[in-house]
N, C-alpha and C positions, 0 to 999 in steps of 0.2 A: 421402521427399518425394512426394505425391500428383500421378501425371500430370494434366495438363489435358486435359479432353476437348473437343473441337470436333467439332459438330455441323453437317454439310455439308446443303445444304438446295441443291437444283440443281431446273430444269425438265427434264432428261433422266437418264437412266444414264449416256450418254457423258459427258457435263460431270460428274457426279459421281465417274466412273472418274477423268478428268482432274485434278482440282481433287486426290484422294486421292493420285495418284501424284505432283505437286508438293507435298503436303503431308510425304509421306516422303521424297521426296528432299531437302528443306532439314533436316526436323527428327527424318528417322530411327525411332527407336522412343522419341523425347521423349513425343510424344503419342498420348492415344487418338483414335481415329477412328468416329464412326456419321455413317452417309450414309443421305442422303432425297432421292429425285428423285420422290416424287410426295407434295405441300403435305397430301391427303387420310390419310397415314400419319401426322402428326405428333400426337403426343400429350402430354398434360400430363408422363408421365413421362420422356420422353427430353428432354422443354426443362429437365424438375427436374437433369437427370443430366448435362446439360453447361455447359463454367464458358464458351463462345462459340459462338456462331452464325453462321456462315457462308455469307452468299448469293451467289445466279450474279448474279440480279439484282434490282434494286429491287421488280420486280412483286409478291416475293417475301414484304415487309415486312409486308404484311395478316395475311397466312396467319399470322405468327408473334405480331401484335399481337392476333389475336381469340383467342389465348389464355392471353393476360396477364401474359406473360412479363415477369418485370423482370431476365432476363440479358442481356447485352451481344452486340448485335447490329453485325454488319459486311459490308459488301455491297463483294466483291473489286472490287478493279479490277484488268485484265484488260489481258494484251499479247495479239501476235499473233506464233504462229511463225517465225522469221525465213526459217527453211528454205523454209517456203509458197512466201513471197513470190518467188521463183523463178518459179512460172506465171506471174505478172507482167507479163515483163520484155518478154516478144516484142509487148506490146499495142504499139499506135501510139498515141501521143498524142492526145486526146482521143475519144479511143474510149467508148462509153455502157456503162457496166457496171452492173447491180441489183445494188444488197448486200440480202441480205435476209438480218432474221434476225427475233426475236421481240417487240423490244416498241422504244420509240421512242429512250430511251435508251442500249440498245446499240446499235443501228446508227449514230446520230451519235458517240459515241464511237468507233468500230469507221472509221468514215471519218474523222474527224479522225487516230486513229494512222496510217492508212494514208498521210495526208497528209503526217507528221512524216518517216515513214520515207522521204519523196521519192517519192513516188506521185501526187501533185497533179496531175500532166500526164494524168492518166483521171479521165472524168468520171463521176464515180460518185453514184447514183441510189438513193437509201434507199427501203427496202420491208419492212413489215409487212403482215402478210395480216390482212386487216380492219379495218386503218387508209389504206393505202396502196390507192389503184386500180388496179385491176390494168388497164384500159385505157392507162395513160399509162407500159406496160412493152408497148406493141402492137410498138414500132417496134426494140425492144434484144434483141440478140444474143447477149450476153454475161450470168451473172451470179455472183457471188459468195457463198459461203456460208459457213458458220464450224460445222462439222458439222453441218446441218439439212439436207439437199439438198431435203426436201418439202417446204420452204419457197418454192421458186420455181416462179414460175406453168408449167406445163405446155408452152407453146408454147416453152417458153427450152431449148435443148439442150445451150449449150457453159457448163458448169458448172465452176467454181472452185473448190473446194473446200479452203479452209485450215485447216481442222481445225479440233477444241477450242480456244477460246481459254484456255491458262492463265494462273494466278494471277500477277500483277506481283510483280516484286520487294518493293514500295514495301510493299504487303499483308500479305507473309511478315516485313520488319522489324516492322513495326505488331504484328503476331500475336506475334513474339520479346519485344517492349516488354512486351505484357501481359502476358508468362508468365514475362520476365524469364528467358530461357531462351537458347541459346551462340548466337554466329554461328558457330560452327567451320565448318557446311557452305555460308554463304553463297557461296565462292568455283567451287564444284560447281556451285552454283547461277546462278552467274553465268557461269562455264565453258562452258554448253551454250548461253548466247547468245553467247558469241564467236565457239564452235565454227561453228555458225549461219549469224555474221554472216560470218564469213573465208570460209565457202563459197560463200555468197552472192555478198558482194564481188569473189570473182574469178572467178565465172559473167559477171557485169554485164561485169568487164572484158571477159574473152573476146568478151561479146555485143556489146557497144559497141565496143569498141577505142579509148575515151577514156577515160584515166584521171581525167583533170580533172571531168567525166563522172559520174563513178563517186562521186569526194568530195563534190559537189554533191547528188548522191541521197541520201547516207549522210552528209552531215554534219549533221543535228540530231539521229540515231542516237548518233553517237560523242558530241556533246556534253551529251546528253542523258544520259550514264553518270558515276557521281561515280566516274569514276578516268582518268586521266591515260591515255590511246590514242596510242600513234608507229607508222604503219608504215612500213617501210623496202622497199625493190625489192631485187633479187639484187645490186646492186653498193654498197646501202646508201645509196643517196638513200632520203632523207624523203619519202615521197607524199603521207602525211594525219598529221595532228598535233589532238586537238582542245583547248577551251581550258581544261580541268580540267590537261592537260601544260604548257600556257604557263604557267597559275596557278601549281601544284605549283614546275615546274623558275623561276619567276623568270625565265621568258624575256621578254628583250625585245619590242616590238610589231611588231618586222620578220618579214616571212615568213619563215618556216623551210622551205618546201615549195620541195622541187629543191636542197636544201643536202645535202653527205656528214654522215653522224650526228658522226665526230669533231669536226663544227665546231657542234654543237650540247652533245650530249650526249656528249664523248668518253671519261667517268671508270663507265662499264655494263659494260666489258667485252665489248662486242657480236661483236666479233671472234671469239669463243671459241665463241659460239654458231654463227657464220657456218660455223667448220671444223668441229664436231662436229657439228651440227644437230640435236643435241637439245632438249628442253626447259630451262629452267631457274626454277621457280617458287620467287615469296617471298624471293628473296634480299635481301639488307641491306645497302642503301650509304648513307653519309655525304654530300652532295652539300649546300654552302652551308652548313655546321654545322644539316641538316636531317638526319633518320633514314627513307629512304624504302625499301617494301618494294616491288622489281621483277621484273615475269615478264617471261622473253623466249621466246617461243613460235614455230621458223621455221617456214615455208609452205614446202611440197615437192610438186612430181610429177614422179613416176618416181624418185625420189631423188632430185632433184635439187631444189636449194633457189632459191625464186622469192621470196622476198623475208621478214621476220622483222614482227610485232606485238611491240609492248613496250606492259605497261601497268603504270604504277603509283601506290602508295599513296602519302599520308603517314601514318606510325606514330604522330604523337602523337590525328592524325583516328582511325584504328584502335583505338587505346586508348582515348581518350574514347567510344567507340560503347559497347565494349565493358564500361567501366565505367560508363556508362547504363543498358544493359541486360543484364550478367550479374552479378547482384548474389549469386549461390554459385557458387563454382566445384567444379562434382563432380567434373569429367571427370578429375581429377589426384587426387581423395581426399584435397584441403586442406582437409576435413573435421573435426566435431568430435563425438563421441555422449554427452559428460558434461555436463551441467551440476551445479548445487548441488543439485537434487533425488536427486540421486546420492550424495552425501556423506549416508551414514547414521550415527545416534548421537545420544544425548543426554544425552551428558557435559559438564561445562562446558566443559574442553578443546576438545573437537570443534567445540562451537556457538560458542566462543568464537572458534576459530581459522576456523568457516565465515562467523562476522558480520563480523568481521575482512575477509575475502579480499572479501566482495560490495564493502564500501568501495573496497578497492583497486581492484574491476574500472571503477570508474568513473569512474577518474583515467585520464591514457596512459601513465604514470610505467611504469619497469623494477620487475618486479619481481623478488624473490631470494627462491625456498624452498625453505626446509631442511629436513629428517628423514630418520629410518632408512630405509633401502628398506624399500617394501609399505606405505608411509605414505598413500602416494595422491597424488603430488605431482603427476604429469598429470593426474589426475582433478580436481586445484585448478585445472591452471594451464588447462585447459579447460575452467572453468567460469566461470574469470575471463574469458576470451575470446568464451565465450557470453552476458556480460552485458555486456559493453564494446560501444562504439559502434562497435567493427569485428565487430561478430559476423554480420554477413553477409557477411565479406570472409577469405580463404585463413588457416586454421591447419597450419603448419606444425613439427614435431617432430623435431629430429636430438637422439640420442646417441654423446656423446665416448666413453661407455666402449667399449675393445674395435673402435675406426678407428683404423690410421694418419695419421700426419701429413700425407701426401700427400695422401691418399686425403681428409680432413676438408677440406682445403681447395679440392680441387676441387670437393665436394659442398657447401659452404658458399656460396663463388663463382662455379662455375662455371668456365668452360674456354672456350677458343676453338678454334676448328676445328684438328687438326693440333697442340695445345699440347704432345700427348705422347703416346708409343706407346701404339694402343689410343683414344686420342680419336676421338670420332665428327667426322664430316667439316664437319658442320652446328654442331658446338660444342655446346656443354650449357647451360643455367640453372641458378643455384645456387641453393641454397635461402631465400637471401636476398633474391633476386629473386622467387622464387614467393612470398616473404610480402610483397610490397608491396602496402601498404595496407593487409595483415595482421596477424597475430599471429605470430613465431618462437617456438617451444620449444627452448631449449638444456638440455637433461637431461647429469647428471652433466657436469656443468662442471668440476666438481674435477678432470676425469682430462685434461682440455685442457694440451697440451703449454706450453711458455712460449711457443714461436713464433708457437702459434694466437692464445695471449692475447692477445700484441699485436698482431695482426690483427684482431683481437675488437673491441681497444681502440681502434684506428684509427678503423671500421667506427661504433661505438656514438659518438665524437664526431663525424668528418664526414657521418654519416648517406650513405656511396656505399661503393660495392665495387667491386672490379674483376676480372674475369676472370684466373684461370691460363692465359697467354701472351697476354693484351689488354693492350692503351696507352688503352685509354678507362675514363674513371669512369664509371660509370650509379649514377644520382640513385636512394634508395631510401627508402619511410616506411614503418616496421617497429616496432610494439612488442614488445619483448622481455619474455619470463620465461624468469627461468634458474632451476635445480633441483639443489640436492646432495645428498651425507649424508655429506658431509665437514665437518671443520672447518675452515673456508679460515682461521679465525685461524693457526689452528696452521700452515700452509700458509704463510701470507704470513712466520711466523717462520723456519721454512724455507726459506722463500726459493724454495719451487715454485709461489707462487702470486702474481702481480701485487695490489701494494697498490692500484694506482691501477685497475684492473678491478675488485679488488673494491667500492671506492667508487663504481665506473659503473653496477655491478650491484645494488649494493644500497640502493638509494634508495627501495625499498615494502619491506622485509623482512617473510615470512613461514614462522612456524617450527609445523610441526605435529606433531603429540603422537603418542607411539609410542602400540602397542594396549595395553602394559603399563600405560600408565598411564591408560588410559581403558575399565580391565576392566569396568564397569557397560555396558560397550555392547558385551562379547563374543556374549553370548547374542542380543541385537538384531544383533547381523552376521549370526550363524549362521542365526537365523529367515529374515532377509533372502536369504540363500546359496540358503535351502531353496525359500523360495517362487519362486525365480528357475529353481529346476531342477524344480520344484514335486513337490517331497517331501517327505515329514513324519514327521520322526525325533523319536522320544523316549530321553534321556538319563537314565542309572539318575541317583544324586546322586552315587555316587564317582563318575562320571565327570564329571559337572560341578566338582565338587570339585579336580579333576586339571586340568579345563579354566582353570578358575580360578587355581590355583596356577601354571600352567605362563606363560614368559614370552612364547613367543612371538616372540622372536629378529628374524623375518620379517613381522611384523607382518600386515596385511590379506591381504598375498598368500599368508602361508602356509595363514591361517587359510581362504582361500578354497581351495586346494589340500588342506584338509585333510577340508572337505565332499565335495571329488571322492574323496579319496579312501575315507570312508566308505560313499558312492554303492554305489564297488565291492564290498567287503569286506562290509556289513550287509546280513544276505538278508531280515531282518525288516525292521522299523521300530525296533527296541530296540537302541540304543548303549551295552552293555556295553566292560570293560576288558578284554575279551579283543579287539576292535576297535579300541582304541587302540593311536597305533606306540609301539614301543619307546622312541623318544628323548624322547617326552613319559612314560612311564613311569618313565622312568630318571630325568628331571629331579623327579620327585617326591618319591625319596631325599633329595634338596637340601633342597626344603621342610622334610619331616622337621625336617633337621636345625637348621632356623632356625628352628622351633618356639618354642623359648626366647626369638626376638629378636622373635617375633610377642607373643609374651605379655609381652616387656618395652618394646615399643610403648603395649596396654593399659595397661601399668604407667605409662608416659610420659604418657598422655593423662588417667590419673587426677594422676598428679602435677601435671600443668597446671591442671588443676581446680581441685584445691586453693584457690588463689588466687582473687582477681576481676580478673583480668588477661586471662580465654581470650578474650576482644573486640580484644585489643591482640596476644594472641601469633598469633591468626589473620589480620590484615591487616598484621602484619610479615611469617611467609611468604606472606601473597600478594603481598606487592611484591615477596621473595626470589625467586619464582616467575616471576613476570615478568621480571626482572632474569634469569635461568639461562637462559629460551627468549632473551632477545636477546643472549643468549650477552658479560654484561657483571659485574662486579661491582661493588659500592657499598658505599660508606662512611657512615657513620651521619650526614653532612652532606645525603647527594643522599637517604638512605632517608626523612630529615623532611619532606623536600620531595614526597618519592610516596604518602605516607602518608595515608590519606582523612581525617584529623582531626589535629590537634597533639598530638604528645609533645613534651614538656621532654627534653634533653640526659642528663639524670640519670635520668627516666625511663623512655627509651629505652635506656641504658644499663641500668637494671636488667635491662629484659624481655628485651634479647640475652642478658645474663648466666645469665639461667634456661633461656631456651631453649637456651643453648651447652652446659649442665650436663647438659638431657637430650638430646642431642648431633642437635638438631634442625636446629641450623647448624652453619658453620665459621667460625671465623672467622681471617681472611689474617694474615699475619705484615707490620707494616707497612702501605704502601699497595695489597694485594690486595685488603681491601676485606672482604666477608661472601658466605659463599655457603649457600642451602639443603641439606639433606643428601636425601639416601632416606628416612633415618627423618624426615627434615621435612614430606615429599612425603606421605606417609603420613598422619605428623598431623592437615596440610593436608586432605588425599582425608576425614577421617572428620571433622573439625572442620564441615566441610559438610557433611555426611550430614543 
């Protein structure tokens, strides 16, 4: 997937230094980065080359419109360091301070936050140089700047200096929206303004010695944050509370401020953090049959603990963000690299069974596919999942063969913290849960215990799971395909395989055709194989000959294993049989010797001839055929009815009696019913030629 590049467009280096290093702290090495702080460097090809535009400020808009950009343009909006605001503190109220900075817009926004953050009580005086007169800055002492300091008139000595303004939070979601790209690091991002803020906060205190004071300055701070803020003192009174926490916790409209925490919020745990005084981020508590994610962060000097912040989410708010705006998930490799343009071959078979699977992808139905290993059955059940209306949403793939019992079912559901020696402390997600909303792959299903089954079967009718040592269900939308090359009939007669799962399971069934029987598309693999490692081998004709004859056992995987291992072995480009392994050699003898049953096929298909019936004996085995992949037999009742035109009873009956004679079919003793043979399959394969 193609990084986004965003194209920084500032009136300085330092605002463009600035703007960069908030761009990689929220999104890392998501995106690319080119930066412009002077509008004279901008050219037609760096506006071609980025998918947004990023301004300091509006002034900036011209510059990018006189060159007729039709990229999406965005002009940040901008906080102010919290740490700054420290030099602040010691003003006296109503004291004259110049903010100057460069154009009319940022200074009135630049005073309004400073106003938000509780700074109202100084009188601050906007200044632009060559807008603003510099006569009616004769009489002020003081002035303000936001890394410009030659912005203030000459005669002004006691300079304030709050640094770069960087990029608002508000901005970086906006920027995540259009790229559709993770919040993983929003809380980093939003960490270094609490950091900030608590330092701040308990400077004021110190300064002031009002705590009442203190809330009053920073309370449109706190409520102006979409997450729930408590802070508690050393003895765990409540000091500040804002209203995103009353919202959240359902608190009633009575003050909570000067209340001990157990008579508010007493089910956090808080206790635990007061004697360890560590951190504890993200944790997950139930509170009002809600799911909230809470950090509790103490305050310390000298080691010694003066009071704890707690701030939290709700998780269904968290998850709807995040299914807003992260519509693939990489970060986990719930990934997918096949689609149907991957499925090579132009066998009826193949196209058959690829026309087939596109259908099913556009249903939400389970689906169930069958065939040999090396048949390509992930490469189906991901392509299905690529064209489904969740193909922008987590594919996930477990295989049963070759996991314990234990061991499937923690990785299916997951675990809770502690559930078993060796558990992680934080508990795990099963993989049930990472495909919500997704696609699950269950490969080799056949080899799933009976235990699992009916875990399976649970699972696939209440659509929830539950954790290994959890008491709670979590709600999950999951389409499933599952995968064998088993015969779960024979399975269920056995009694190793649940009937009623397989009924859950096989509600789209999909059966794909070994390589043996779809040898008109070996050579088109091999091509395929070659151009892919891009080498170009030429094959004597006994070895095509051998290639052909051979069956193939392992179908697509072996045959693609069988190009590597040419790779190594051929120093030319010419694939003689002294390059060929031994076990395809050996199976040649075989052929040989069914020489005879080759040329008594030829003999079978003139016999068919014979007649004017070969119209009739070929769309009987193609319904035989059909009837074998759904792994069913029929009786000459259901075969009238799949038949594309009418036969009569009698003669229907003859034309199995002929094809029975050249042992084209079988036919069941009783209610078995009819089935195709090999030599049918055959007749079939050349009756289409």
């Amino acid at each position: 997937m193609k990084k986004p590049t965003i194209l920084l467009v500032t009136i300085s280096k330092k605002v463009c230094k600035t703007f960069e290093e908030n761009l990689r702290m929220f999104f890392g090495s998501k995106i690319y980065i080119d930066t412009c702080y002077d509008p004279l460097q901008l050219n037609e090809e760096r506006i071609h080359n980025a998918d947004l535009i990023l301004l300091s400020s509006p002034v900036l808009e011209d510059s990018i419109k006189a060159l007729n950009s039709n990229k999406p343009i965005m002009v940040a909006r901008r906080s102010i360091r919290i740490a700054n605001l420290e030099k602040l503190l010691d003003l006296t109220p109503q004291t004259k301070i110049l903010l100057a900075t460069t154009d009319v817009r940022n200074v009135r926004d630049s005073i309004n936050l400073l106003h938000s953050y509780g700074f109202g009580h100084l009188k601050l005086i906007p200044y632009v140089p060559g807008l603003t007169n510099v006569e009616q800055a004769e009489d002020i002492e003081f002035a303000i700047t936001l890394g410009r300091d030659e912005l203030v008139p000459k005669h002004i000595r006691k300079i304030i200096d709050l640094g770069n303004r960087p990029i608002d939070l508000t901005t970086m979601l906006d920027i995540a929206h259009l790229f559709n790209l993770s919040l993983e690091k929003a809380h980093f991002y939003t960490a270094e303004f609490f950091r900030d803020f608590v330092k701040l906060g308990r400077n004021l205190s110190l300064s002031i010695q009002n705590e009442k004071q203190l809330i009053q300055k920073l309370e449109s701070v706190l409520d102006a944050v979409h997450e729930g803020i408590i802070g508690l003192d050393e003895k765990g009174i409540i000091t500040l509370i804002n209203e995103d926490a009353h919202r959240i916790l359902h608190l009633p409209s009575i003050n909570c401020i000067g209340k001990h925490y157990n008579e508010v919020i007493p089910n956090f745990q808080i206790s635990e953090t007061y004697i360890d005084q560590k951190e504890q981020l993200d944790s997950l508590f139930q509170i009002n049959n809600r799911s909230l994610l809470v950090s509790k962060v103490p305050l310390t000097i000298n080691q010694k603990i003066i009071g704890l912040v707690i701030t939290l989410q709700d998780v269904t708010r968290v998850q709807s963000m995040e299914h807003e705006i992260r519509r693939k998930s990489t970060e986990l490799g719930l990934t997918t690299k096949y689609s149907f343009d991957n499925i090579i071959g132009n066998s009826h078979l193949i196209v058959s069974a690829k026309q087939k699977a596109i259908r099913l992808a556009q249903s939400d139905y389970t689906v169930l596919i069958t065939g040999e290993n090396g048949t390509g059955k992930e490469v189906f059940a991901q392509a299905i999942h690529n064209s489904s209306e969740r193909k922008d949403r987590p594919f996930v793939a477990v295989n049963f063969a070759g996991l314990t019992e234990t061991l499937i079912e923690s990785e299916l559901f997951g675990y809770e913290g502690g559930a078993f020696t060796g558990a992680k402390k934080e508990g795990k997600m099963g993989l049930f849960e990472l495909a919500h909303n997704g696609t699950i792959f269950m490969d080799e299903i056949g080899d799933a215990s009976l235990s699992i089954q009916a875990s399976l079967l649970r699972v696939l009718q209440e659509r929830q799971v539950m954790r290994v040592g959890g008491h709670k269900v979590i709600p999950i939308n999951v389409r499933v395909i599952a995968a064998t090359n088993k015969n779960l009939h024979e399975m269920i007669k056995e009694g190793t395989f649940r009937e009623d799962l397989y009924y859950r399971l096989n509600v789209l069934p999909l059966q794909l055709p070994s390589l043996r029987e779809r040898k008109q598309d070996l050579f088109i693999l091999i091509d395929f194989f070659l151009k892919l490692i891009r080498k170009n081998l030429i094959f004597e004709s006994s070895v095509k000959n051998l290639l052909m004859n051979y069956n193939w056992p392992g179908n697509i995987r072996e045959l693609e294993n069988f190009i590597h291992y040419l790779m190594v072995v051929v120093e030319g480009n010419m694939v003689t049989e002294n390059h060929i392994p031994d076990h395809i050699l050996l199976s040649q003898e075989t052929v040989n010797s069914s020489d005879n049953s080759l040329s008594e096929i030829e003999e079978t298909l003139l016999f068919l001839k014979t007649g004017n019936f070969i119209e009739d004996f070929k769309s009987i085995l193609q319904t035989l055929w059909i009837c074998k992949k759904r792994e069913i037999s029929v009786g000459r009742g259901v075969m009238q009815e799949m038949l594309p035109y009418f036969l009569s009873d009698s003669q229907l009956r003859h034309r199995l009696s002929i094809l029975n004679k050249a042992k084209c079919i079988k036919v069941g003793i009783k209610k078995q019913g009819t089935e195709i043979t090999e030599v049918g399959l055959e007749i079939l394969h050349r009756l289409k030629m």
